[in-house]
N, C-alpha and C positions, 0 to 999 in steps of 0.2 A: 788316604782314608780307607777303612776297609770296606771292601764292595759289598759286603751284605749290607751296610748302613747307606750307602750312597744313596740308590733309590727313596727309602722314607725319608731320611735328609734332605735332598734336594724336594721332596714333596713338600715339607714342612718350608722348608725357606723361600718356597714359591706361593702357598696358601698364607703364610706369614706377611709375606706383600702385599696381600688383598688389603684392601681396606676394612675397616670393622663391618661398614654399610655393608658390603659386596660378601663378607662373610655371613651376615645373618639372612640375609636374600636366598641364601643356597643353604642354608640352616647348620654354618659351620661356626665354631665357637672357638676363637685363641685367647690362653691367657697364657701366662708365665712369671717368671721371675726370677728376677736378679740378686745374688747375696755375697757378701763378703762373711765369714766366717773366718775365726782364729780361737787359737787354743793358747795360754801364757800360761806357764806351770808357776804353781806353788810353792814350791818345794825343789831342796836341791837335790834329790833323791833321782836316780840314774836308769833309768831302763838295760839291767845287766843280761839281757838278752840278745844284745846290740853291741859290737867291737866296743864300741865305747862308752858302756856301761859296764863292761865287765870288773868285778870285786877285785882282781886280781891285777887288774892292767899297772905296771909299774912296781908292783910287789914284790920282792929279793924273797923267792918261796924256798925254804928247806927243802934242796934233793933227799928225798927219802928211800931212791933209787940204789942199782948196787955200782953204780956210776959216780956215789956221793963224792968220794976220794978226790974223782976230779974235777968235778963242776958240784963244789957244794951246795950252791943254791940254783936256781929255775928260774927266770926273769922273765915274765907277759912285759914288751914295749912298753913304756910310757906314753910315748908318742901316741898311739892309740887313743887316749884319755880325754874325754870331751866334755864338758859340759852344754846342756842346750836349753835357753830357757824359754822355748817356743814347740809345740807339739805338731800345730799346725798353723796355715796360714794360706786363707783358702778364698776362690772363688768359684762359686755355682751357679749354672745359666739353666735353666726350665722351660721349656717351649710346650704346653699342651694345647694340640687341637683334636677336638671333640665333633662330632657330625651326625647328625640325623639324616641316614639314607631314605629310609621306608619310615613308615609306622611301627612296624617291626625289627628291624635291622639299624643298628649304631657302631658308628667308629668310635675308635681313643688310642691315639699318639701319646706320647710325650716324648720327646728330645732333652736326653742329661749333659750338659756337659762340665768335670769338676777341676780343676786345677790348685794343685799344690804347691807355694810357691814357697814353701817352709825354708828352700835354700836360699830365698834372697837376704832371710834371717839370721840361720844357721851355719856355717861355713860345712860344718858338718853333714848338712844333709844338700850341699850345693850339688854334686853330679850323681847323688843317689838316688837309684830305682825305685821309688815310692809304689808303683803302682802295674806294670810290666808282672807277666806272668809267663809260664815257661809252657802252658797251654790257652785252650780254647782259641776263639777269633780274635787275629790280628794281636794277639798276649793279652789278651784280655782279662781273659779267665771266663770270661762268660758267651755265650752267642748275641749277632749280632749288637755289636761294643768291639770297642778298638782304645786302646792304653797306648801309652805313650812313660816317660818313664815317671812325670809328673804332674799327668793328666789321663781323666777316661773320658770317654766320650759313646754313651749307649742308648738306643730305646728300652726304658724298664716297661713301659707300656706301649704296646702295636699288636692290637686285638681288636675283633668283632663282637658284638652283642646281640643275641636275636631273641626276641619272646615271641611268643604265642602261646594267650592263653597260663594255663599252668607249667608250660616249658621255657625254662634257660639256658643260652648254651653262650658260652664265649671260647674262642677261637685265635689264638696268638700267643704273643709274646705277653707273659701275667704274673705278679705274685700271688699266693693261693692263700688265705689266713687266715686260720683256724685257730680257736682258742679263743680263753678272754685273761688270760695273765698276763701282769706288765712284771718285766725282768725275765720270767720263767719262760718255756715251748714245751708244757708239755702234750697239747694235742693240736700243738703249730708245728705240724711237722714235713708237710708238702713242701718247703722251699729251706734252704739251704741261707748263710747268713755273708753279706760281703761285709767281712771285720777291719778292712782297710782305713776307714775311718773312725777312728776312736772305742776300736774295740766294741768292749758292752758296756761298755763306763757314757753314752752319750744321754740326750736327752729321756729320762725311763717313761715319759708320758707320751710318748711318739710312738711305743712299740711298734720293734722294730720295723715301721714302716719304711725308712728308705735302707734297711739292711736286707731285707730278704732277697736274694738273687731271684730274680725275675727268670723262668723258662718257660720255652715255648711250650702251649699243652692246650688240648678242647676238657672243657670243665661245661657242666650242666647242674641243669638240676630238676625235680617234676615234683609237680606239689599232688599231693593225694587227698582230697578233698580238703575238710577244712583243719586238720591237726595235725597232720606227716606233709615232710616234703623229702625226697633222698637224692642227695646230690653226689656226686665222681667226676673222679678226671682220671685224663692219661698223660703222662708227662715227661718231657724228654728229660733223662738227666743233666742235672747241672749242681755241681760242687761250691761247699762254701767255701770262699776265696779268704786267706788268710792274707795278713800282709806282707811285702816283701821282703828278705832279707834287709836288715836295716835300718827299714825305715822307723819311723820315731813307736810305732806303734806294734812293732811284730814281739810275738809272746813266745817264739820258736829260737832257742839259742843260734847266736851265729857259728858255733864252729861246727855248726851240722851242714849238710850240701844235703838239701831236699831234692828229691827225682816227683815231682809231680808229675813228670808226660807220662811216664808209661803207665801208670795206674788209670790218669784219666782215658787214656786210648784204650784201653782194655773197656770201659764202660760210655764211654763218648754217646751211643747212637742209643744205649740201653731206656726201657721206660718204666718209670712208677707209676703206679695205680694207686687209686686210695676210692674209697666210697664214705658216705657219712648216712643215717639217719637219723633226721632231729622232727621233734614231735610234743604237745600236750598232752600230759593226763592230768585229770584232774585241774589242779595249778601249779601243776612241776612239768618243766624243761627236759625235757629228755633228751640226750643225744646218744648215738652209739657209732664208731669208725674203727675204716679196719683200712691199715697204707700196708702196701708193697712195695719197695724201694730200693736205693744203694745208698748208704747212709753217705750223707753231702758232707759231712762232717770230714769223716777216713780215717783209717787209723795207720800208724807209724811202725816200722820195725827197720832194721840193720839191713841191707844190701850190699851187696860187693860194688867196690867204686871203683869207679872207672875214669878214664882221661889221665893228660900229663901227674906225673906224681902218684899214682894208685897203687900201693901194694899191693901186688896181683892178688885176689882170692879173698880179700879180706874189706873190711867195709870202710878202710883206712884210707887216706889222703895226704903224701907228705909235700913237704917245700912249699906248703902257700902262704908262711908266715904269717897268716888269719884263725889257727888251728888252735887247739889246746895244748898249753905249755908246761904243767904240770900237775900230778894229783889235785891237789886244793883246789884249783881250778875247775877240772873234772869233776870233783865232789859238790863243790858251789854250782853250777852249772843243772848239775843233776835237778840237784834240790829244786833250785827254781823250777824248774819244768815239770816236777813230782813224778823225777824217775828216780831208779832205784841206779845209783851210782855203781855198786859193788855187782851186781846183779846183769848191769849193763856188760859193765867189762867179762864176766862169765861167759854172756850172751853172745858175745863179739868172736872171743876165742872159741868157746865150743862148736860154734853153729859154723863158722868162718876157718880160723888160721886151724883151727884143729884139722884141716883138711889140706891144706897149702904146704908148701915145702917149710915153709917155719914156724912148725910146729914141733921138731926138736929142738929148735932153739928157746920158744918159748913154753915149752916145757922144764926145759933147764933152767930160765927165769924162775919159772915160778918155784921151782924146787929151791933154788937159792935164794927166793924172798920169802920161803918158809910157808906156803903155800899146801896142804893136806895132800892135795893130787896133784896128777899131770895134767895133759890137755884132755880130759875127758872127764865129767862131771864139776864140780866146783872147784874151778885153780885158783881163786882168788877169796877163799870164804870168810876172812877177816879182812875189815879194814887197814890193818897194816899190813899185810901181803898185797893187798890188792895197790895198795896205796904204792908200795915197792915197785911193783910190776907198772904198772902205769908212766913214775918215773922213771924208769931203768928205758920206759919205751921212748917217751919225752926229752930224754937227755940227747941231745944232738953230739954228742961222743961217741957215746958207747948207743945209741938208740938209731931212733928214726928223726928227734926234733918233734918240734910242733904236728899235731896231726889233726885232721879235720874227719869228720866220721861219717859216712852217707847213711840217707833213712831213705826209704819207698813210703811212698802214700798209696795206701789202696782202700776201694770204696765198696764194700763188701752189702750181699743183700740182704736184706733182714724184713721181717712183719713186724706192724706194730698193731694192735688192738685199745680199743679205747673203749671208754662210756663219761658221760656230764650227766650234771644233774643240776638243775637251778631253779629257787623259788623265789617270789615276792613276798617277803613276810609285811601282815594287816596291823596294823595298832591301831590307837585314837591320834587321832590328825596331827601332827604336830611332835610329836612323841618319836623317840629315835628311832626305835623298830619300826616303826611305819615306813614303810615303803622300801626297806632295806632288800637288798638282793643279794641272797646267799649261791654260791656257786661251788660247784665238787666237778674236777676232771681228772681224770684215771685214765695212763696207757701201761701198756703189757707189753714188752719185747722180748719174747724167747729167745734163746741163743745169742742172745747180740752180743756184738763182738767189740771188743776196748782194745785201746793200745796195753800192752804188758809196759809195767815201768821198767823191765830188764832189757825193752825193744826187741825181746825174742820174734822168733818167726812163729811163734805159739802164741797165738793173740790171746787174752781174757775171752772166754766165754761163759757168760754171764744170762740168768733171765731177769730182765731190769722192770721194776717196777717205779715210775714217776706217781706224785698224785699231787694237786693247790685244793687248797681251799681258800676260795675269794668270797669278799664283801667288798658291798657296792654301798654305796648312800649320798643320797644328796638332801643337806640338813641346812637349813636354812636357821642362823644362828641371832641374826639381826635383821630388825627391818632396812636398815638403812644398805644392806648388802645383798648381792643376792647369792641363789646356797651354794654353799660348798659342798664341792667333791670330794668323796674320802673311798679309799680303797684300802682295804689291809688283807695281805694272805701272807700263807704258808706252805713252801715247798717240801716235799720227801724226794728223793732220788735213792734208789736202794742201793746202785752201784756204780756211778758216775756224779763230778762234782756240778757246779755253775759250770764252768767251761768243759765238760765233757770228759773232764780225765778221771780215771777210775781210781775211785777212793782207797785201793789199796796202796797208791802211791801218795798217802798226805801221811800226813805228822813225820815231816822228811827232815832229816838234819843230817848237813851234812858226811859222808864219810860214812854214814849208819844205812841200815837197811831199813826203808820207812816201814812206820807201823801198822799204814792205815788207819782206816776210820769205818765204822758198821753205817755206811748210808752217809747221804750230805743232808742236811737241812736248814731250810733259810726262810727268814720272816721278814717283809716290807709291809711297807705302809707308805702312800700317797694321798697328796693333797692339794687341791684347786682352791683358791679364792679369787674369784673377780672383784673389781672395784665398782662402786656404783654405777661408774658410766660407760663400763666396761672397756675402759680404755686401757686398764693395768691388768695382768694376770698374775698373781704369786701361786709359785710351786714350790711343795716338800715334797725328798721322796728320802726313805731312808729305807738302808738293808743290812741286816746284820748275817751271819750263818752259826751263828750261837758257838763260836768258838773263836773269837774274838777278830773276826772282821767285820770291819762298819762300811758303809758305802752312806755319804749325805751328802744330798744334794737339792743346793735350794737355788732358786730361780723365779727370773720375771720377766714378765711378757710386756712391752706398750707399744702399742698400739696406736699413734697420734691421728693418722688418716687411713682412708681406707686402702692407701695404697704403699704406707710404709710402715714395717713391722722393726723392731729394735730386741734381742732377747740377750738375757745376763744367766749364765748359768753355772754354777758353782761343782767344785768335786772334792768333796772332802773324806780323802780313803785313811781308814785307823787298821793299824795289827795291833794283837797283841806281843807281837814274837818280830824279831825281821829275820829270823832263821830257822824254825820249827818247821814254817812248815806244814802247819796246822789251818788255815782260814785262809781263803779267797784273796783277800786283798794281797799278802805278801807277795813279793816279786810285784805289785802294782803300784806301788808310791809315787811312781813318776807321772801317773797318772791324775794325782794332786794339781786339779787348774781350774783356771776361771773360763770358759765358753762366751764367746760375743760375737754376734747377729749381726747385722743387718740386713735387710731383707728389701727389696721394690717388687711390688705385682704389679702384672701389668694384664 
């Protein structure tokens, strides 16, 4: 186990012993809980970000190469070719204890521990790394937390609380959450997201409460008489944890070798700040923040690869028969990801081989696949030279074979600015506007920095403007029920999508240089109904981004006693395209499942 958890661990499993009496006596408080969770897809739609979802796996692909003559066609393995009809298959243990030191002074644990047992289902994902990261503690990816290759085991909470008075401060290990949008972050930006479990497609009324990566940080707050309070933190970095190569849920193609360490060690010990002040005037909400940070997210570019198989100088990878095995491939590949297929491979050679001893060779390529230039500006500015060049590279003849390509993640520091605004609109009693809650949040990022879809070492620099507009209401429709929850907004993003990639890389097809898009915007809508005896919950949540991806999903809560919880949760993702390239959901279809619960508290 790793030694930063041992301590509160064994603290927790020692105070876990006490008996309930002998805990309230000393005024400590355990609860927890036990759950089995599993995901079963809908659909036989393939996660082609993963060896074995790849479009190509098994496909006799047209050498387009100048190799054609002798290996006409390009073959990705068959063997590779998988289907899986389980996403997950899980169980979660929850230990919190809670403590009243002082009057003024309180504790809060919790102990996670999640295990994925998706391989006892899957043959596919029997000795895969689900969960293992190539930094932080013990592979974590996070502090304090230790992984395993189908299990984590971390405290998301192990902090102090102190008041006095108009002062707050808390002290530890915390998620920080800001905001009131479900799907959206635009002024939830202090904490970083762990996506290992089920992406952003999981329950959307939960925001993101068990995604936020927890880091260590002192947060306060001081209330200034009776309409201001300004609250800050300081806070060590800690990155969003994507999934691992493979696993049923990573959105990152496999024929990439991602270098996570060195980026994270360049920023490891680094700290964000953020201040907030929130306040009344009048009967409006005010808030205004300002964060300094390394964006948890990170962005991606081309690095020279290294280890067995490396083309010296170049960001290449051969002989690991996991690699890209020809154009189409490469083009498909792209798309998914909303990079720029043609642009990539430019990127590769100019930044790269155009410095390496073969870069007369592939200059000579590209001149014989009809290519404008040599190795200096654009060698590859059509699709069919580019397409050429790629195979001619791919051909295990006359080339290199399959090749795998290295990307660097690095976490770059960036401001962000903000301001909210939120009212209680009055009516007559009963009447829809009565008591509705309108909400406006607005952040400002200068300079922020995106991945380029060509993966250059020239990152997107961008001043990004987000902004939601939320309504709140609870309408009570019937007497015999009690009211409903309803939430509807609308997100702007000026130059980043849902998942954070920059809009210049959508309306992507294939083999073409994507068109982009002026800005992302997406519209949901949420919905709570209880049952009368509140023992059932139903949920709607739907989301569109007005170019033809839908996200719906409906779900139920029961509740039978006070100590067993049961939930059903649906995902039902629509494109309009499965290759444009244009809306959120494509590349996500596999993502089509039913969610199921069960839950014991204790």
């Amino acid at each position: 186990m790793n030694n930063k958890l041992a301590g509160p661990v064994i603290l927790l499993c020692a105070l876990g012993g006490q008996s309930i009496d002998a805990a309230a006596e000393s005024e400590w408080n355990i609860s927890g809980l036990l759950r089995e969770e599993a995901t079963v897809k809908t659909t036989s739609d393939l996660n082609g970000a993963i060896q074995s979802g790849i479009p190509t796996n098994g496909e006799a692909v047209t050498n387009t190469g100048l190799g054609a003559g002798i290996n006409p066609t390009l073959t990705r393995p068959a063997s590779f070719k998988h289907k899986n009809n389980w996403n997950m298959f899980a169980t979660r243990l929850e230990i919190n204890l809670d403590g009243k030191l002082s009057e003024n002074l309180q504790a809060h644990f919790k102990l996670r521990g999640f295990s994925d047992q998706i391989g006892l289902l899957e043959n596919e994902f029997k000795d895969q790394n689900l969960y293992q990261q190539s930094y932080g503690s013990a592979h974590s990816g996070a502090r304090l937390a230790s992984a395993g290759k189908n299990w984590t085991l971390d405290l998301p909470v192990a902090y102090l609380d102190y008041s006095n008075g108009p002062l707050w401060l808390r002290l530890g290990n915390q998620q920080i959450a800001w905001g009131e949008a479900i799907f959206f972050r635009v002024a939830d930006t202090p904490n970083g997201l762990d996506l290992r479990r089920n992406l952003l497609f999981d329950v959307a009324s939960e925001e993101f409460s068990d995604k936020r990566v927890p880091a260590i940080a002192l947060r306060g707050s001081y209330r200034a008489g009776n309409n201001f309070d300004i609250e800050g933190f300081a806070q060590q970095f800690q990155p969003t944890i994507y999934p691992a190569e493979n696993s049923p849920y990573n959105p990152i193609p496999a024929q990439f070798i991602i270098d996570q360490h060195q980026g994270y060690e360049q920023v490891k010990n680094k700290l964000n700040f953020g201040v907030r002040l929130r306040g009344n005037i009048n009967d409006y909400g005010v808030q205004a923040f300002a964060v300094r940070r390394h964006n948890p997210d990170g962005v991606f570019r081309w690095t020279a690869a290294t280890g067995p198989g490396a083309v010296a100088g170049t960001p290449f990878t051969m002989g690991t028969g996991i690699g890209v095995y020809s154009a189409k491939e490469w083009f498909t590949s792209a798309a998914l990801a909303r990079l720029d297929g043609i642009g990539a491979l430019d990127s590769a050679l100019n930044e790269f081989v155009a410095n390496t001893a073969l870069a007369p060779t592939a200059s000579g390529v590209a001149g014989a696949c009809g290519a404008t230039s040599a190795v200096s500006g654009s060698i590859s500015n059509t699709s069919t030279s580019a397409a050429c060049v790629l195979d001619t590279f791919f051909d295990p003849t006359v080339g290199f074979g399959n090749l795998r390509g290295t990307l660097i993640r690095e976490y770059l520091a960036e401001n962000i600015f903000g301001f909210g605004v939120n009212h209680v609109f009055a009516g007559n009693p009963g009447d829809f506007l009565d008591q509705l809650i309108g909400r406006f949040e607005m952040s400002y990022t200068p300079n922020k920095k995106l991945t380029n879809p060509t993966l250059s070492r020239n990152y997107l620099n961008k001043d990004e403007i987000d902004f939601a507009f939320v309504f709140e209401k609870w309408q009570r429709f019937s007497e015999s029920f009690p009211a409903t929850y309803m939430v509807a907004q609308w997100l702007h993003k000026s130059d980043s999508d849902l998942f954070g990639r920059s809009v210049s890389g959508l309306d992507n097809t294939p083999g073409q240089h994507p068109k982009g898009q002026h800005g992302f915007d997406a519209v949901a809508f949420v919905a709570q109904q209880a049952s009368p005896t509140l023992e059932y919950r139903f949920d709607v949540a739907v989301l569109t981004d007005l170019k033809g991806g839908w996200l719906f999903q409906p779900g139920v809560k029961w509740k039978p006693s006070k100590s067993i919880q049961v939930d059903l949760y649906g995902n039902v993702l629509a494109t309009e395209s499965k290759s444009s390239g244009k809306d959120f959901a494509q590349g996500f279809m596999f993502a089509n499942e039913v969610l199921v619960r069960t839950t014991w508290y204790f």
